[in-house]
N, C-alpha and C positions, 0 to 999 in steps of 0.2 A: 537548562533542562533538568538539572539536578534537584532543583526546586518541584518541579512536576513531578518527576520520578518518587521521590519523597512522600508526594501527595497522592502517588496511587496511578500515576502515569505510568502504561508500561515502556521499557527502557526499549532505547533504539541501535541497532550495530552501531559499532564505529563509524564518522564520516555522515552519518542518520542524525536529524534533529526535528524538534518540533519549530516553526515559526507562527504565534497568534499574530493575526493583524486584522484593524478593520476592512471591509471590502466595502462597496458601495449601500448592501441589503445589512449588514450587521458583523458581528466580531465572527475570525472563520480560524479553526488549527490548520497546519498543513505538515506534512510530512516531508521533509526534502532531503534531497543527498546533496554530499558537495560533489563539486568539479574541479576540476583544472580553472575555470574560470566560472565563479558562480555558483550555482547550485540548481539542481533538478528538481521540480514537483512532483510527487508519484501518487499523493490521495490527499481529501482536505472535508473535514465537516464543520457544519455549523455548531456554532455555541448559542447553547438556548439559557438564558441566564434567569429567563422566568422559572424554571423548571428547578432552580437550585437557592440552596437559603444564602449562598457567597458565590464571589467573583471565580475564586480557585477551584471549587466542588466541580461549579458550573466549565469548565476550562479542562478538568482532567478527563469527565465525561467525554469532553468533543475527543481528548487524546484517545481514549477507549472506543471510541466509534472508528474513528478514523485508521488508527493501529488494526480494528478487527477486519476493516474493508480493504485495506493494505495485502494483508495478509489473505485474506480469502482470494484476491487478484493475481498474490503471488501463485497461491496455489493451483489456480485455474489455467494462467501459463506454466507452470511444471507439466498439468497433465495433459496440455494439449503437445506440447513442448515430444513426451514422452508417445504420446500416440503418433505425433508426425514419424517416428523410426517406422511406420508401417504402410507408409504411402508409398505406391506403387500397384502392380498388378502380382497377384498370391498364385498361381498356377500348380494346381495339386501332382503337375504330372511333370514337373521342374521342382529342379531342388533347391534354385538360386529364387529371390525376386527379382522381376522384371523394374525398373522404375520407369514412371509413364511421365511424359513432358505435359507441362501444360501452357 
């Protein structure tokens, strides 16, 4: 990963790596966490190597797509995350909320 990073990959937490590998349709990044056993997939874009004059340009690209689609995901469960504290019934003439089963 240091090699990519290097090359303009943005860096991953700790326990965070990139994995390239070919899939069936063509070469793909993927984002994964380790485990206890293994590791987790959390986002993955394609690499388009027409689109670049090298193998590597072509490769940090996917890293940069894939990191920004990461990231945008994460930030969509924070904010759903942060709007679930409001679920329930709001009663202007109660001081407490209600929470509603479903």
């Amino acid at each position: 990963m240091a090699e990519l990073v290097a090359a303009g990959a943005p860096e991953l937490p700790d326990g965070w790596f990139y994995r390239v590998a070919y899939d069936r349709v063509g070469l793909k990044v993927k984002i994964r966490e380790r485990r206890t056993f293994g590791s987790r997939s959390h986002a993955y874009a394609w690499v388009y190597e027409e689109d670049h004059d090298d193998a590597l340009s072509a490769i940090v690209d996917a890293c940069r797509r894939v990191h920004a689609r990461m990231t945008d995901e994460l930030e969509r469960r924070e904010k759903a995350q942060a709007a679930g504290q409001f679920i329930g019934d709001h009663d202007p003439r109660r001081s407490r909320v209600q929470q509603t089963r479903t």
